[in-house]
mmJSON file of the N, C-alpha and C atoms, coordinates in Angstrom:
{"data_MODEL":{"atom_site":{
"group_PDB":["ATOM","ATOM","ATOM","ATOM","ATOM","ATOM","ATOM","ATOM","ATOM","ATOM","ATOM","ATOM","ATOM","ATOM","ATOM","ATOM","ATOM","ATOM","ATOM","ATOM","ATOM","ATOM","ATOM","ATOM","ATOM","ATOM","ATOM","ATOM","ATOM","ATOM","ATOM","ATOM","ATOM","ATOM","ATOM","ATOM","ATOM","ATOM","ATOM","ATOM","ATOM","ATOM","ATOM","ATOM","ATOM","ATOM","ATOM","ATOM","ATOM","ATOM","ATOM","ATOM","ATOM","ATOM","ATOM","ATOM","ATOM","ATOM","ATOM","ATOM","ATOM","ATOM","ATOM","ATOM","ATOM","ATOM","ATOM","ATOM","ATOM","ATOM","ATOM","ATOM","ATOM","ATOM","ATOM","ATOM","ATOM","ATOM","ATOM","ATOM","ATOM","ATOM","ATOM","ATOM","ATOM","ATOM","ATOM","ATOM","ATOM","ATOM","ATOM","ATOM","ATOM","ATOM","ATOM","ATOM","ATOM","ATOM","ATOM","ATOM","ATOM","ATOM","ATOM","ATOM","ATOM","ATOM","ATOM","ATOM","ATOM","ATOM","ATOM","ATOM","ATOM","ATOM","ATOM","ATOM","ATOM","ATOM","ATOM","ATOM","ATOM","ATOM","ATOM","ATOM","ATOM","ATOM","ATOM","ATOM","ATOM","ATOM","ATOM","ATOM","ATOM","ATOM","ATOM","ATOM","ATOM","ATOM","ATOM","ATOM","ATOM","ATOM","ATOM","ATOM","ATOM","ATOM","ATOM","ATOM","ATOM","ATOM","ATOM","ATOM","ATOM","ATOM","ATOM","ATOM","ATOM","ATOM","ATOM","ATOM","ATOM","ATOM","ATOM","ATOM","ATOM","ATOM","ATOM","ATOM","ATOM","ATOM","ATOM","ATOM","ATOM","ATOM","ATOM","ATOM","ATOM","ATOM","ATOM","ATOM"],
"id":[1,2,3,4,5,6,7,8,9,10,11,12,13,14,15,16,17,18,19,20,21,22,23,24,25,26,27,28,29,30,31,32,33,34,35,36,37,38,39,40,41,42,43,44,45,46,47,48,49,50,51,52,53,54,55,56,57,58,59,60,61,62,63,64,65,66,67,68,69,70,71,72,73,74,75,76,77,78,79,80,81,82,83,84,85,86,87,88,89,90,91,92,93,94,95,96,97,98,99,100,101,102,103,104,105,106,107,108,109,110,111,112,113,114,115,116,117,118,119,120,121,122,123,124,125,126,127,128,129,130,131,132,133,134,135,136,137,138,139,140,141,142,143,144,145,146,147,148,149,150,151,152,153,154,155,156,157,158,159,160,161,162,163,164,165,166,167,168,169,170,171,172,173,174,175,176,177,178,179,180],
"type_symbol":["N","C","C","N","C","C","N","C","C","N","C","C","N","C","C","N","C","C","N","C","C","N","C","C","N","C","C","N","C","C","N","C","C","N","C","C","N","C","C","N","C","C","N","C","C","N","C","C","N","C","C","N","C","C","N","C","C","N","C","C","N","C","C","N","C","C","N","C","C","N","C","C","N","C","C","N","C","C","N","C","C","N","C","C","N","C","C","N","C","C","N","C","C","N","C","C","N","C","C","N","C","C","N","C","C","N","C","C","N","C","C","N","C","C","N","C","C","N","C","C","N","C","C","N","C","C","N","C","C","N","C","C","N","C","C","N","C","C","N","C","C","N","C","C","N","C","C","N","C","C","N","C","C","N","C","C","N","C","C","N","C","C","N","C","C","N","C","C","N","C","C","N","C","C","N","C","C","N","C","C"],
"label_atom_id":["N","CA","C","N","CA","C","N","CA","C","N","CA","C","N","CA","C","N","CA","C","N","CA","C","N","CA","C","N","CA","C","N","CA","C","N","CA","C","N","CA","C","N","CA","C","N","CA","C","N","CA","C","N","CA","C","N","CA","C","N","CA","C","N","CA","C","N","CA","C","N","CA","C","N","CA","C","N","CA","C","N","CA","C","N","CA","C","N","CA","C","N","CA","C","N","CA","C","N","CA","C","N","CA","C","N","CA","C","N","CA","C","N","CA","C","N","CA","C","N","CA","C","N","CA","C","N","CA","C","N","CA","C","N","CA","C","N","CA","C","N","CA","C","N","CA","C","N","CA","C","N","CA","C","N","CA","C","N","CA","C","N","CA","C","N","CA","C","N","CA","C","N","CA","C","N","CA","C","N","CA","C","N","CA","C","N","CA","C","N","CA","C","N","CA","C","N","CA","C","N","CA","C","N","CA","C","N","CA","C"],
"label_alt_id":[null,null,null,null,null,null,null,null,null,null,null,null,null,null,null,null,null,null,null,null,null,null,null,null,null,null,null,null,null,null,null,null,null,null,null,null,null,null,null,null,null,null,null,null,null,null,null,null,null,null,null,null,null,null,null,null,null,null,null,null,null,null,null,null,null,null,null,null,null,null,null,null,null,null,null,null,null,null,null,null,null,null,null,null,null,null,null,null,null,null,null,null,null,null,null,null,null,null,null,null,null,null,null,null,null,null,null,null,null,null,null,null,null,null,null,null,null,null,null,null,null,null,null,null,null,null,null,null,null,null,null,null,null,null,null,null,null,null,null,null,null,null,null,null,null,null,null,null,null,null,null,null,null,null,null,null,null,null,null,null,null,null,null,null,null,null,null,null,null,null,null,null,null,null,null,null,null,null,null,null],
"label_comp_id":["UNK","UNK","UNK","UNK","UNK","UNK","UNK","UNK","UNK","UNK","UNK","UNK","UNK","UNK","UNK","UNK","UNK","UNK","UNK","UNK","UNK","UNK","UNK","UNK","UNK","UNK","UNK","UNK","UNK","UNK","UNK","UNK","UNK","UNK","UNK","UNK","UNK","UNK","UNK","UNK","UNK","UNK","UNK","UNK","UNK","UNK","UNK","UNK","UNK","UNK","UNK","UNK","UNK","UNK","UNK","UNK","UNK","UNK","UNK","UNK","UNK","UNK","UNK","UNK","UNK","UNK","UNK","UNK","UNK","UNK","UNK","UNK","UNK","UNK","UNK","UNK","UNK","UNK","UNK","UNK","UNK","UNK","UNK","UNK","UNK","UNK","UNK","UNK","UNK","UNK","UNK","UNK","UNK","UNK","UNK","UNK","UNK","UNK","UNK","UNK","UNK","UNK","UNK","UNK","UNK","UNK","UNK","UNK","UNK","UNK","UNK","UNK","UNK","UNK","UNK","UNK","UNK","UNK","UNK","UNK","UNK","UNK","UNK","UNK","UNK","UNK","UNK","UNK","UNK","UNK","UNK","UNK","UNK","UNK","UNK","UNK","UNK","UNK","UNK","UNK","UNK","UNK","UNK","UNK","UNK","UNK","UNK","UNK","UNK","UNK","UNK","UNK","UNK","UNK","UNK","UNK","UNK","UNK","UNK","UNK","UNK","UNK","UNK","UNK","UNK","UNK","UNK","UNK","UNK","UNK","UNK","UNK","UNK","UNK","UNK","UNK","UNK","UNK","UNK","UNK"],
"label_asym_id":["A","A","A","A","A","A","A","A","A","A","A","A","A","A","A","A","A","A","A","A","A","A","A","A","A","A","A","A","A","A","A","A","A","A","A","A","A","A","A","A","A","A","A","A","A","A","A","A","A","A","A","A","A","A","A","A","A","A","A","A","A","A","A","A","A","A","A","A","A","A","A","A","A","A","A","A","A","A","A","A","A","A","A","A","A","A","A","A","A","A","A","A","A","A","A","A","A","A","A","A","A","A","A","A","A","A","A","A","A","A","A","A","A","A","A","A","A","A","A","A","A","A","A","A","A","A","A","A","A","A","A","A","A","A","A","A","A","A","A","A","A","A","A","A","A","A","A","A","A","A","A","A","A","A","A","A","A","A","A","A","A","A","A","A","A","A","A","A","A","A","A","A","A","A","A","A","A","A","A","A"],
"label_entity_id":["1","1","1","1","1","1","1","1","1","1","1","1","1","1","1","1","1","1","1","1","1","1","1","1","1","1","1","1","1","1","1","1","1","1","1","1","1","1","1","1","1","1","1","1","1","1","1","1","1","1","1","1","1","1","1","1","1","1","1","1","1","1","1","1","1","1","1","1","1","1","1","1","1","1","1","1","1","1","1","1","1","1","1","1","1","1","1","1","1","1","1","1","1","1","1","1","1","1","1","1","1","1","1","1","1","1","1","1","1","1","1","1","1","1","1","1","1","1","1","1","1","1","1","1","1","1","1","1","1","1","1","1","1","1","1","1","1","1","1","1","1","1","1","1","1","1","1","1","1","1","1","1","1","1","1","1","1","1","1","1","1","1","1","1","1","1","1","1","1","1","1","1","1","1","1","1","1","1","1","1"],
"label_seq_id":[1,1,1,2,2,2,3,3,3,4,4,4,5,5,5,6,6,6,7,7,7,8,8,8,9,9,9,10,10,10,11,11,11,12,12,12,13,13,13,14,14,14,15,15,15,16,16,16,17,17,17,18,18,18,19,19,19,20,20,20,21,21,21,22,22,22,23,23,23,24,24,24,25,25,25,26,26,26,27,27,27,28,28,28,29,29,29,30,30,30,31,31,31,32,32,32,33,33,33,34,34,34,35,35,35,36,36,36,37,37,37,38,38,38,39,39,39,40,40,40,41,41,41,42,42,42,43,43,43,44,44,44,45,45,45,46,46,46,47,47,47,48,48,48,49,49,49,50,50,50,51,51,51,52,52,52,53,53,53,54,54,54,55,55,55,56,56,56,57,57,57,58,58,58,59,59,59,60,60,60],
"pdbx_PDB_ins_code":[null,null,null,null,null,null,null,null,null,null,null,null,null,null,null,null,null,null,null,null,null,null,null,null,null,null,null,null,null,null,null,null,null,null,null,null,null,null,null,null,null,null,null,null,null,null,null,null,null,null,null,null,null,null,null,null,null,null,null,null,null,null,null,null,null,null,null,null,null,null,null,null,null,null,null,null,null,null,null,null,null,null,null,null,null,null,null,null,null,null,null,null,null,null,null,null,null,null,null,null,null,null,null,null,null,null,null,null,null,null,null,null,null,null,null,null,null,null,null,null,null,null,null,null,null,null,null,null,null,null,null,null,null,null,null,null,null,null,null,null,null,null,null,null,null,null,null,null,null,null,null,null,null,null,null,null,null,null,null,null,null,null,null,null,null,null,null,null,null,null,null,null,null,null,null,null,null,null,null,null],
"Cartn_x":[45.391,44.416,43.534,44.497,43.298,42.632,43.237,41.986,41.186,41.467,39.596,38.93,39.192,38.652,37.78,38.359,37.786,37.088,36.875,36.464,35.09,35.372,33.794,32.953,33.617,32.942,32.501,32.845,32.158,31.207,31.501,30.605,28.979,28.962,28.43,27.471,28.357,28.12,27.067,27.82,26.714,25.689,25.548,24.347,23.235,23.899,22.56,22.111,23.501,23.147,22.272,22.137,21.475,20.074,19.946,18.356,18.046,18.341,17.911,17.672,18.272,18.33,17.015,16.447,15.638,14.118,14.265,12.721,13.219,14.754,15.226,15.451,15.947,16.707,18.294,19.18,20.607,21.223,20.655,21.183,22.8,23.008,24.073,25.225,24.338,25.598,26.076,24.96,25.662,26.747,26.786,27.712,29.076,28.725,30.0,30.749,30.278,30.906,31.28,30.619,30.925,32.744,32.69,33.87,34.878,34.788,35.479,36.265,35.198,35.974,36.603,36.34,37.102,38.272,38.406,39.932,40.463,39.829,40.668,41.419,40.357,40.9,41.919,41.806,42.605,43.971,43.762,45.25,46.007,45.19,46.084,46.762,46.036,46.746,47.795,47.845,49.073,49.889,49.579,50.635,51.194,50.507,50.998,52.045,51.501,52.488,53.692,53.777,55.2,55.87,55.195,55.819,56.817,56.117,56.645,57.431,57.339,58.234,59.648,59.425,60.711,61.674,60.62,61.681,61.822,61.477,62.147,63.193,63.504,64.2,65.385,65.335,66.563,67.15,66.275,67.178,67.731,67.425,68.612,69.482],
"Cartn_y":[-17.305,-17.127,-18.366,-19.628,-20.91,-21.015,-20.206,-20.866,-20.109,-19.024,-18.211,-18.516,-19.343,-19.679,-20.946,-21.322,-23.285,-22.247,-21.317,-20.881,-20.486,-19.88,-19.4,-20.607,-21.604,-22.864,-23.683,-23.623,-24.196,-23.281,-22.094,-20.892,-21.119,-21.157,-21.269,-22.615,-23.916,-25.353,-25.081,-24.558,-24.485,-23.623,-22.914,-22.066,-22.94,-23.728,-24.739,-25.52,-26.308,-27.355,-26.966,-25.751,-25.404,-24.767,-24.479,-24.578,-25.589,-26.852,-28.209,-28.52,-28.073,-28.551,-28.349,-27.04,-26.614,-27.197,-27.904,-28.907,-30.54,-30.487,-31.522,-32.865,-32.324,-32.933,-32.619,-33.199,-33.365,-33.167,-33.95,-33.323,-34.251,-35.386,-36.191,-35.57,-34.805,-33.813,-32.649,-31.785,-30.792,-31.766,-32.699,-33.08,-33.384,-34.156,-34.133,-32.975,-32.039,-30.884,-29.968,-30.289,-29.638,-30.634,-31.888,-32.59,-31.44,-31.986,-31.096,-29.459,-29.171,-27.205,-27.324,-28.401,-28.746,-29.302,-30.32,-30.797,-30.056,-28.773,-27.386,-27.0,-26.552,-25.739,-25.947,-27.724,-27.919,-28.469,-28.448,-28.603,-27.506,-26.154,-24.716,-24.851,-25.098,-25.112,-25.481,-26.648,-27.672,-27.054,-26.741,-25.558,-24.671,-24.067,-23.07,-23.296,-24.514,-25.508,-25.627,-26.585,-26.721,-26.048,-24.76,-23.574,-22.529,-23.081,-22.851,-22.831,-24.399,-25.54,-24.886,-25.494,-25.176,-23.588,-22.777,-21.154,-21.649,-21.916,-22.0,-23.047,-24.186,-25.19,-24.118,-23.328,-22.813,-21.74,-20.999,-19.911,-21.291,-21.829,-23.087,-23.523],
"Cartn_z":[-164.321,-165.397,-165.51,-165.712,-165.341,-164.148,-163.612,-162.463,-162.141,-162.616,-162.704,-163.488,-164.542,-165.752,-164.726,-164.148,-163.372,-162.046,-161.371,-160.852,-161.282,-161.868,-162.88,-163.428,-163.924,-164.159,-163.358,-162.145,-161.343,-160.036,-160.352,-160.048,-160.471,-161.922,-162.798,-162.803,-162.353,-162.627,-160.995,-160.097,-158.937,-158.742,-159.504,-159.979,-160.397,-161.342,-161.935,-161.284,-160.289,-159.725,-158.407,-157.807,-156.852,-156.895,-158.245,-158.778,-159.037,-160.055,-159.408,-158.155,-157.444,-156.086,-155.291,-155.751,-155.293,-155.336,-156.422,-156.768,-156.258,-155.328,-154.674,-155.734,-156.6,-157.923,-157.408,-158.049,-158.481,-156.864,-156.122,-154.704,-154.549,-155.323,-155.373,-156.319,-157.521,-158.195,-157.442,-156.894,-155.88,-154.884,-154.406,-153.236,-154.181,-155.128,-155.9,-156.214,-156.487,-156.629,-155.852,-154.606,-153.466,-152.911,-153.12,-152.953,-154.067,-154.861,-155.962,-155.496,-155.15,-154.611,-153.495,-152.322,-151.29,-151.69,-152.447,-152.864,-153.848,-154.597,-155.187,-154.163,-152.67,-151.96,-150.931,-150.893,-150.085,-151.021,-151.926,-153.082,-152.834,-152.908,-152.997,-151.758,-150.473,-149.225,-149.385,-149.443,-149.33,-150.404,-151.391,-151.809,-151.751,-150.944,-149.923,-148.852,-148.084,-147.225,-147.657,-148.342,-149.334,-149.798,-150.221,-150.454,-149.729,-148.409,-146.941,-146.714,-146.559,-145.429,-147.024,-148.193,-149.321,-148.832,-148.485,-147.999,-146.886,-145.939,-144.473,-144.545,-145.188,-145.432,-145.989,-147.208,-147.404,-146.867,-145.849,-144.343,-143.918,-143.311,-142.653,-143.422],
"occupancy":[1.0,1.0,1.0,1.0,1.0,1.0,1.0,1.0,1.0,1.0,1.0,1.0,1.0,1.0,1.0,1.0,1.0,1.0,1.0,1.0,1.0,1.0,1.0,1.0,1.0,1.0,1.0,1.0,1.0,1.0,1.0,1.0,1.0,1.0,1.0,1.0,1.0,1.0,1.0,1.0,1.0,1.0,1.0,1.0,1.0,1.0,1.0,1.0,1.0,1.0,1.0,1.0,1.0,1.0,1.0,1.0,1.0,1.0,1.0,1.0,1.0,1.0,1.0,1.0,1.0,1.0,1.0,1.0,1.0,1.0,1.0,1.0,1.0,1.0,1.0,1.0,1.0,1.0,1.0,1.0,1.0,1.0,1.0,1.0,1.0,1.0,1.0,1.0,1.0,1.0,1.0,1.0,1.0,1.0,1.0,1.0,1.0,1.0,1.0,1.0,1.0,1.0,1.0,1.0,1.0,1.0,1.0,1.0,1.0,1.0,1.0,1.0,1.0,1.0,1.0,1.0,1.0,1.0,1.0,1.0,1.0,1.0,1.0,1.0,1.0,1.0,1.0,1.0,1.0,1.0,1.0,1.0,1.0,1.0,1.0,1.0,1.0,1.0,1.0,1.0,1.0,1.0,1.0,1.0,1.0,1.0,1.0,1.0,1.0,1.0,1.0,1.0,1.0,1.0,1.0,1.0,1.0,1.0,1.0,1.0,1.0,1.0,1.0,1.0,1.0,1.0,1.0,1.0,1.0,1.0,1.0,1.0,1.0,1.0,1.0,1.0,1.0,1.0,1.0,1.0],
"B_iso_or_equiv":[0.0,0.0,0.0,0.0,0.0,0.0,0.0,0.0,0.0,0.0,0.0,0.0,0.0,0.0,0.0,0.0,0.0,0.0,0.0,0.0,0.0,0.0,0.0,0.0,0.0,0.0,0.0,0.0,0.0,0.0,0.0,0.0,0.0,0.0,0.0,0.0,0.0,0.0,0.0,0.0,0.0,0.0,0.0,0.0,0.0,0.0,0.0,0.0,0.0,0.0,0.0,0.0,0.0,0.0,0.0,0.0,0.0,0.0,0.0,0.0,0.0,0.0,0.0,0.0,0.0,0.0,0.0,0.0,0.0,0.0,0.0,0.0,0.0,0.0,0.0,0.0,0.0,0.0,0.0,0.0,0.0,0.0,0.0,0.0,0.0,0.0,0.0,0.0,0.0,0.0,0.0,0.0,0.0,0.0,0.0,0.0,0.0,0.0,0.0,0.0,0.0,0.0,0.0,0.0,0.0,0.0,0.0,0.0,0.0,0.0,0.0,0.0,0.0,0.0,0.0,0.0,0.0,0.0,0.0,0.0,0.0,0.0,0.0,0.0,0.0,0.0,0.0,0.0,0.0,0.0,0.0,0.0,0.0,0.0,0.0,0.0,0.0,0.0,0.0,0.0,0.0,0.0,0.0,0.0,0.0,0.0,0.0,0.0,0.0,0.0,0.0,0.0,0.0,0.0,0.0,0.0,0.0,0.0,0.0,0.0,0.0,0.0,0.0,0.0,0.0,0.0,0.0,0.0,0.0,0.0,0.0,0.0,0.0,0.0,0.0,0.0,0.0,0.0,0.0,0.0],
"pdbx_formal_charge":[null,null,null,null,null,null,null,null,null,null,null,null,null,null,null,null,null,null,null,null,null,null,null,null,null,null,null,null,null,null,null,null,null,null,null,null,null,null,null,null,null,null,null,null,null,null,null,null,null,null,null,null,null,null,null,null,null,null,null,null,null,null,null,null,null,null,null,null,null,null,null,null,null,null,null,null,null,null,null,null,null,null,null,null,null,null,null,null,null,null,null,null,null,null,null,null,null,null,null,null,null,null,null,null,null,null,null,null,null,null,null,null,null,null,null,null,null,null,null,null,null,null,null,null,null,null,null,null,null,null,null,null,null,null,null,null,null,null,null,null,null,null,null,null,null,null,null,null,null,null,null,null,null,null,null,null,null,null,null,null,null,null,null,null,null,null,null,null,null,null,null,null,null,null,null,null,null,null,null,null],
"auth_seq_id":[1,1,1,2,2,2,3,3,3,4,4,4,5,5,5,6,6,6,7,7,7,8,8,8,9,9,9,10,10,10,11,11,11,12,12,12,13,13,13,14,14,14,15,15,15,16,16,16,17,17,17,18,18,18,19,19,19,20,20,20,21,21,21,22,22,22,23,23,23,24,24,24,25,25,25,26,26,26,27,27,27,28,28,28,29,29,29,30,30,30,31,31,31,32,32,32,33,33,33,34,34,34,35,35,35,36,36,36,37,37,37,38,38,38,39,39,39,40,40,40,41,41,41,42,42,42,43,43,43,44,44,44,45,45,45,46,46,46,47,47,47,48,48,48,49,49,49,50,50,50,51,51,51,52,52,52,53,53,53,54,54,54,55,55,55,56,56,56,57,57,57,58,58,58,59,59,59,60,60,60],
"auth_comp_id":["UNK","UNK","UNK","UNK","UNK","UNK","UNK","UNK","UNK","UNK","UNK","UNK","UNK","UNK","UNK","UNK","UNK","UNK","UNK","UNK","UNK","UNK","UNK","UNK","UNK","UNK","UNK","UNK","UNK","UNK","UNK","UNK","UNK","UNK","UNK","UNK","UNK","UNK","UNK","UNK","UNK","UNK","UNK","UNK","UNK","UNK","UNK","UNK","UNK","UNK","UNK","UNK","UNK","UNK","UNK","UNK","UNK","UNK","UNK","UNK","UNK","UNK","UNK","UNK","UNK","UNK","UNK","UNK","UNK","UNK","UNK","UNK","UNK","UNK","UNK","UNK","UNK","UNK","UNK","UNK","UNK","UNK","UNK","UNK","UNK","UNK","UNK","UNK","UNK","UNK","UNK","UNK","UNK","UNK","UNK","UNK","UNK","UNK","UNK","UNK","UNK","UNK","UNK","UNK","UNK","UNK","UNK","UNK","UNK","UNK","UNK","UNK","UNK","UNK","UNK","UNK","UNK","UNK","UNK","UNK","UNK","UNK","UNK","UNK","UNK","UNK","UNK","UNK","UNK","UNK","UNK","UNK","UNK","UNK","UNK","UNK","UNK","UNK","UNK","UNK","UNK","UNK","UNK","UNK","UNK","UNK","UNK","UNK","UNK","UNK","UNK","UNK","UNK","UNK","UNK","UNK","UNK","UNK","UNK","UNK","UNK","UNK","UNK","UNK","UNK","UNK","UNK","UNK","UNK","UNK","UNK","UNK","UNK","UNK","UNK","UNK","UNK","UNK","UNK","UNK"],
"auth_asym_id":["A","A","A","A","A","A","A","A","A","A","A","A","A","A","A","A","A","A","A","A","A","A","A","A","A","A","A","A","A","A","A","A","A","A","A","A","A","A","A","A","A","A","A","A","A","A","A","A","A","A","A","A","A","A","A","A","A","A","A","A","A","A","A","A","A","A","A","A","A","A","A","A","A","A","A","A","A","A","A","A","A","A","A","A","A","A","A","A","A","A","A","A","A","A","A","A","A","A","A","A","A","A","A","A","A","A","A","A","A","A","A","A","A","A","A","A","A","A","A","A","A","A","A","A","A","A","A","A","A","A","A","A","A","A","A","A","A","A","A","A","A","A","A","A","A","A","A","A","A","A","A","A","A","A","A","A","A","A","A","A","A","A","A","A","A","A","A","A","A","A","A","A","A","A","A","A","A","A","A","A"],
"auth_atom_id":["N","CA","C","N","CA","C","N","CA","C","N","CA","C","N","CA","C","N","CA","C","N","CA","C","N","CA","C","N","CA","C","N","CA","C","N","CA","C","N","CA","C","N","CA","C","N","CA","C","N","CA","C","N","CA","C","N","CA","C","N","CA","C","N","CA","C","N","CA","C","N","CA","C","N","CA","C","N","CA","C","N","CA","C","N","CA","C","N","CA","C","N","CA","C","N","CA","C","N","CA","C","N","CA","C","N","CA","C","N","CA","C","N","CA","C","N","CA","C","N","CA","C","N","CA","C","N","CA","C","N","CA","C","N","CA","C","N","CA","C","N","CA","C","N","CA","C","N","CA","C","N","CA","C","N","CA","C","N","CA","C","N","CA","C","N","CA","C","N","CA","C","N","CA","C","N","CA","C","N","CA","C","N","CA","C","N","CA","C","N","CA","C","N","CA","C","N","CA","C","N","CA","C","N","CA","C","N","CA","C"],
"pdbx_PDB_model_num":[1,1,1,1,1,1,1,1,1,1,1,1,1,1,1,1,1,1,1,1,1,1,1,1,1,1,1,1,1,1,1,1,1,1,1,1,1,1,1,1,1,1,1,1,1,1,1,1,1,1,1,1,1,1,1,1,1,1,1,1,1,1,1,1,1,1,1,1,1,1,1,1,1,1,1,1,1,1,1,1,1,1,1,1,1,1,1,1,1,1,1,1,1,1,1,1,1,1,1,1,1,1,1,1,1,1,1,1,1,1,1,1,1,1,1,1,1,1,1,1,1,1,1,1,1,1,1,1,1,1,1,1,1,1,1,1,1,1,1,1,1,1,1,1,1,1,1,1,1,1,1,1,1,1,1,1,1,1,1,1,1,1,1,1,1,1,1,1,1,1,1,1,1,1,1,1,1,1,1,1]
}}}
């Protein structure tokens, strides 16, 4: 549930920031936020990972 909530907000946050963008304004806030959804996405991974490696650890 939170994280569609942080999904949409930054859905939303890049909506704006990419119409700024367009008169080649906020081009340093789009990159920040582009960092931002990459280290969301690569958080879930690695949660996924761990999630993993934790079930395969307990078949052995």
């Amino acid at each position: 549930m939170r994280c569609s909530g942080v999904k949409r907000l930054l859905a939303r946050h890049l909506q704006r920031v990419y119409k700024r963008n367009y008169d080649g304004k906020g081009a340093m806030e789009s990159f920040v936020v582009y960092l931002l959804f990459v280290f969301l996405l690569l958080a879930r991974l690695a949660g996924y990972v761990i999630s993993f490696i934790l079930a395969f650890k307990e078949q052995l």
